[in-house]
Backbone as XML, in Angstrom:
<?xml version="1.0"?>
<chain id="A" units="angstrom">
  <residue number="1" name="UNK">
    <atom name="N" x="-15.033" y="33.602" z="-8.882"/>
    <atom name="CA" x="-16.388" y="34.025" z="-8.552"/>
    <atom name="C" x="-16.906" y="33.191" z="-7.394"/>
  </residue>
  <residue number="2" name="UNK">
    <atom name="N" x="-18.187" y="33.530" z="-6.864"/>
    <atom name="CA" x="-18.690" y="32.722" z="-5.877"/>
    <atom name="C" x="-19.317" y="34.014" z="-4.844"/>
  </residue>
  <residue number="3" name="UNK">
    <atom name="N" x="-20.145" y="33.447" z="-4.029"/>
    <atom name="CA" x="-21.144" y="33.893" z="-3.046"/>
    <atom name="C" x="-20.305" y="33.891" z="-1.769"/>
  </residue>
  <residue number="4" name="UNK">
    <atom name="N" x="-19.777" y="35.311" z="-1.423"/>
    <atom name="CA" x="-18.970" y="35.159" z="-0.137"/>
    <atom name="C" x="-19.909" y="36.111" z="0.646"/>
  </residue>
  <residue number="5" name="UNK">
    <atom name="N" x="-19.472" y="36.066" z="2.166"/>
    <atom name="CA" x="-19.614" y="37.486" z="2.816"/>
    <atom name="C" x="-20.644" y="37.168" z="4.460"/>
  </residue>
  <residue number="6" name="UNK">
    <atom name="N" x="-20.774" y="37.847" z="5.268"/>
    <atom name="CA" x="-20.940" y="37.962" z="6.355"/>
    <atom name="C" x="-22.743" y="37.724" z="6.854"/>
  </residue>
  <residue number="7" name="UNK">
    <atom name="N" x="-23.406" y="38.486" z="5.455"/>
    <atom name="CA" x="-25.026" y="38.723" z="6.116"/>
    <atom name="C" x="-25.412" y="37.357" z="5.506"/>
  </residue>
  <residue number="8" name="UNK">
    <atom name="N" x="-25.706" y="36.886" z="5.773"/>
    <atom name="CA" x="-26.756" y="35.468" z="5.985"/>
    <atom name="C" x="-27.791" y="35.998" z="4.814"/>
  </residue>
  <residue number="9" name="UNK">
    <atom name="N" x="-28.506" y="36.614" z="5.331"/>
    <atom name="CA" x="-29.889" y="36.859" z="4.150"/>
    <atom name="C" x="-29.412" y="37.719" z="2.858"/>
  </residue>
  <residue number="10" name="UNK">
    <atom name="N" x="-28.304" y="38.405" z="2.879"/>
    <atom name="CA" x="-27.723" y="38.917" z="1.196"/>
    <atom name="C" x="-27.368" y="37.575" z="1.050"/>
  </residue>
  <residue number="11" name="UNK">
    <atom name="N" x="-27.074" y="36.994" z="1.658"/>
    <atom name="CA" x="-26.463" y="36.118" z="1.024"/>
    <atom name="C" x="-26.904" y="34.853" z="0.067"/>
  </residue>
  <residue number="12" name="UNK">
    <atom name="N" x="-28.096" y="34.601" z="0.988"/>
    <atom name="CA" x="-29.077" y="33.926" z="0.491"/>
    <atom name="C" x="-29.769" y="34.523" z="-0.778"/>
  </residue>
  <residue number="13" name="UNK">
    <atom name="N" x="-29.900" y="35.814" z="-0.667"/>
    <atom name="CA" x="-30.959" y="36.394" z="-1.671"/>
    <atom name="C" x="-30.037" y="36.172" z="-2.974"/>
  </residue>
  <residue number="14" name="UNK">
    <atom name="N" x="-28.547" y="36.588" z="-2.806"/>
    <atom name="CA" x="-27.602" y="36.550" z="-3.944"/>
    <atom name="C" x="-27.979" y="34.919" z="-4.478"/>
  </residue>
  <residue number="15" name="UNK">
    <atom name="N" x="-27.456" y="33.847" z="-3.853"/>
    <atom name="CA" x="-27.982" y="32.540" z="-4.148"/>
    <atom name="C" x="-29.440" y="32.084" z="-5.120"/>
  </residue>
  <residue number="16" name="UNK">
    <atom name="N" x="-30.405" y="32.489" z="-4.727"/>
    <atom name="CA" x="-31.285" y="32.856" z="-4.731"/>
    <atom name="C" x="-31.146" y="33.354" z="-6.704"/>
  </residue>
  <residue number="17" name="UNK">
    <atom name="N" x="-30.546" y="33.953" z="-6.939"/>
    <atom name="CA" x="-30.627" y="35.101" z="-8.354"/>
    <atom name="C" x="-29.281" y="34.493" z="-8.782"/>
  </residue>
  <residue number="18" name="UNK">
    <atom name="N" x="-28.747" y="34.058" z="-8.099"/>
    <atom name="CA" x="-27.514" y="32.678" z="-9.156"/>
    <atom name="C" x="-28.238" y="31.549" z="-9.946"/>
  </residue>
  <residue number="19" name="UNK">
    <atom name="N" x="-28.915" y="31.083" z="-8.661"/>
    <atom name="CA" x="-30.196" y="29.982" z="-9.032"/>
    <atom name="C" x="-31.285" y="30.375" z="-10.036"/>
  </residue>
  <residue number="20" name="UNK">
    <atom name="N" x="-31.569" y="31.742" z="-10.549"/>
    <atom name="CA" x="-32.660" y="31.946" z="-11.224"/>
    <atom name="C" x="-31.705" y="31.720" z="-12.644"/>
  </residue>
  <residue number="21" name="UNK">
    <atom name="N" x="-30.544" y="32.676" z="-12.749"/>
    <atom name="CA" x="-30.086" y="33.041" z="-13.597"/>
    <atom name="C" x="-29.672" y="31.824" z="-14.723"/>
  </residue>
  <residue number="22" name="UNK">
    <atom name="N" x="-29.149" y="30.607" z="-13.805"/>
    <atom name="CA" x="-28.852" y="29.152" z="-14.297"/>
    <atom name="C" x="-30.197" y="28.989" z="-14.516"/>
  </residue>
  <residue number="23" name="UNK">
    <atom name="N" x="-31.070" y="29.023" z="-13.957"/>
    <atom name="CA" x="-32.282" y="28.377" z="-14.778"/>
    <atom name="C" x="-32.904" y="29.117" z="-16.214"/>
  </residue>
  <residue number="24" name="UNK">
    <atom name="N" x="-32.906" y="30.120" z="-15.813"/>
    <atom name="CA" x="-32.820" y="31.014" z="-17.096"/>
    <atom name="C" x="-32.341" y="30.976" z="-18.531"/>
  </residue>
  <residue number="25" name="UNK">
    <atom name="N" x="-30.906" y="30.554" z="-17.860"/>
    <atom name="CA" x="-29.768" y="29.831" z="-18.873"/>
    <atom name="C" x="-30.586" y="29.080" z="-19.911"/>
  </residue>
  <residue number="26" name="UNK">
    <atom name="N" x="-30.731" y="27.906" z="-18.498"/>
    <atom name="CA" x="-30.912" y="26.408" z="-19.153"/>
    <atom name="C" x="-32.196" y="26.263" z="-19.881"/>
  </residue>
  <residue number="27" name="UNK">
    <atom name="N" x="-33.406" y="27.544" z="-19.875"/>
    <atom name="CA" x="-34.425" y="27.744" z="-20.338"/>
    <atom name="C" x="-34.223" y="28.324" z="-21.957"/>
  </residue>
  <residue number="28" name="UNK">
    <atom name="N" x="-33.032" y="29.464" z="-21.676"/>
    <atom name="CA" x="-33.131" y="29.837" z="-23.229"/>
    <atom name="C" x="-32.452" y="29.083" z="-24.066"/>
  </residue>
  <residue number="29" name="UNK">
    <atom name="N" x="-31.550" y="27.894" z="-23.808"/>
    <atom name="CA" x="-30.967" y="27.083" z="-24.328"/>
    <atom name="C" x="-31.712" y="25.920" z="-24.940"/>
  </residue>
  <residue number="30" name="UNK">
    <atom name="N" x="-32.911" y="25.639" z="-24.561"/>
    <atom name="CA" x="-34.064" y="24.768" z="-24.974"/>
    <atom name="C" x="-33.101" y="23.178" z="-23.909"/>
  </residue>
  <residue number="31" name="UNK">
    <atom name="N" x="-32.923" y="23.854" z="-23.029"/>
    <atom name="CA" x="-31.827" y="22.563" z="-22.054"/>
    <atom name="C" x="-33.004" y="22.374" z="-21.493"/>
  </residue>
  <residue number="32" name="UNK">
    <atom name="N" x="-33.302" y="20.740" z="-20.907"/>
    <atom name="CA" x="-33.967" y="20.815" z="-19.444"/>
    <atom name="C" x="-33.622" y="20.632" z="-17.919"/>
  </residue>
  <residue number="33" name="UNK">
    <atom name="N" x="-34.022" y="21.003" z="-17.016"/>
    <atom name="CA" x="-32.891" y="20.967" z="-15.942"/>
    <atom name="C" x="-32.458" y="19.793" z="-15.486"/>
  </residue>
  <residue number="34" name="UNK">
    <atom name="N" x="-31.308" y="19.265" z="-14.430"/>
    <atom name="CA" x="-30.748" y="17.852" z="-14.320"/>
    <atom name="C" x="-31.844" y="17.641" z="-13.307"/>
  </residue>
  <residue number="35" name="UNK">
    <atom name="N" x="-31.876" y="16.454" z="-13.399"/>
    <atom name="CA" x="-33.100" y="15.441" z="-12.195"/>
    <atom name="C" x="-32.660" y="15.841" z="-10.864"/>
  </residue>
  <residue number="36" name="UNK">
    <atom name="N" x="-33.511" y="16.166" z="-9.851"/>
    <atom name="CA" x="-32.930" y="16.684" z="-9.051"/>
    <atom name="C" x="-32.068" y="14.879" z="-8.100"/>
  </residue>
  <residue number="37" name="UNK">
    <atom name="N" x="-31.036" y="15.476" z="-7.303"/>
    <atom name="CA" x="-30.595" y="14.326" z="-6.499"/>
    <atom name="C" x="-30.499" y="14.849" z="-5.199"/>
  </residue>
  <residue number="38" name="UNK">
    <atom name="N" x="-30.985" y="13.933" z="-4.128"/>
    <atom name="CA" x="-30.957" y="13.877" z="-2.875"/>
    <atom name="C" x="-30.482" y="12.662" z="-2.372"/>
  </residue>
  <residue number="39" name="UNK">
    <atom name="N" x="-29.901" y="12.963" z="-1.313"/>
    <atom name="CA" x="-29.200" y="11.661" z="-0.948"/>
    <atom name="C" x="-29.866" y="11.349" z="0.103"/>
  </residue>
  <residue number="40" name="UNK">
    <atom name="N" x="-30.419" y="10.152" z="0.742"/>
    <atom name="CA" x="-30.906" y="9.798" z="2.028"/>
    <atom name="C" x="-30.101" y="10.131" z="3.227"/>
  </residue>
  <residue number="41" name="UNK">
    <atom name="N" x="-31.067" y="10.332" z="4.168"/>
    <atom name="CA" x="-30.575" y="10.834" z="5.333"/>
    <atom name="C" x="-30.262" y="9.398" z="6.180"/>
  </residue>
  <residue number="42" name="UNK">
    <atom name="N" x="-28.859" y="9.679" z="6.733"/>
    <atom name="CA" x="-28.079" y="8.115" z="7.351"/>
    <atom name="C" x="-28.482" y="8.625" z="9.331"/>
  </residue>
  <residue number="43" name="UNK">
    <atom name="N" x="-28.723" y="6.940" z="9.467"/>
    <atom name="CA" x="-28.890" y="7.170" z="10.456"/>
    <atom name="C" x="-28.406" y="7.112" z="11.791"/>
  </residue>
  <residue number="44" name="UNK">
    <atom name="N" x="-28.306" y="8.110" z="12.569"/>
    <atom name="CA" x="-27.318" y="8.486" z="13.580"/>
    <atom name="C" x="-27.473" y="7.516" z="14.820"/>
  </residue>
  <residue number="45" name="UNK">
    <atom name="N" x="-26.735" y="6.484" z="15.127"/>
    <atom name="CA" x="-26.429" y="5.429" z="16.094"/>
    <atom name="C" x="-26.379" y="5.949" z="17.087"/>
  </residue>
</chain>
């Protein structure tokens, strides 16, 4: 499985309704979602 293909914005929108669907998931499961992580931005010399 996975999000392939050429148009940029299906593509996104598909993403988009992957992302709902996992949350959805993790909602009817009485789960809460993972902490989000971001990594700092390094800086370019």
């Amino acid at each position: 499985t996975g999000i392939h293909g050429d148009d940029p914005v299906k593509l996104y929108r598909e993403l988009c309704e992957v992302a709902e669907d996992v949350i959805q998931h993790f909602k009817s499961e009485g789960r809460t979602l993972p902490i989000p992580y971001i990594r700092p931005m390094r800086k370019v010399a």
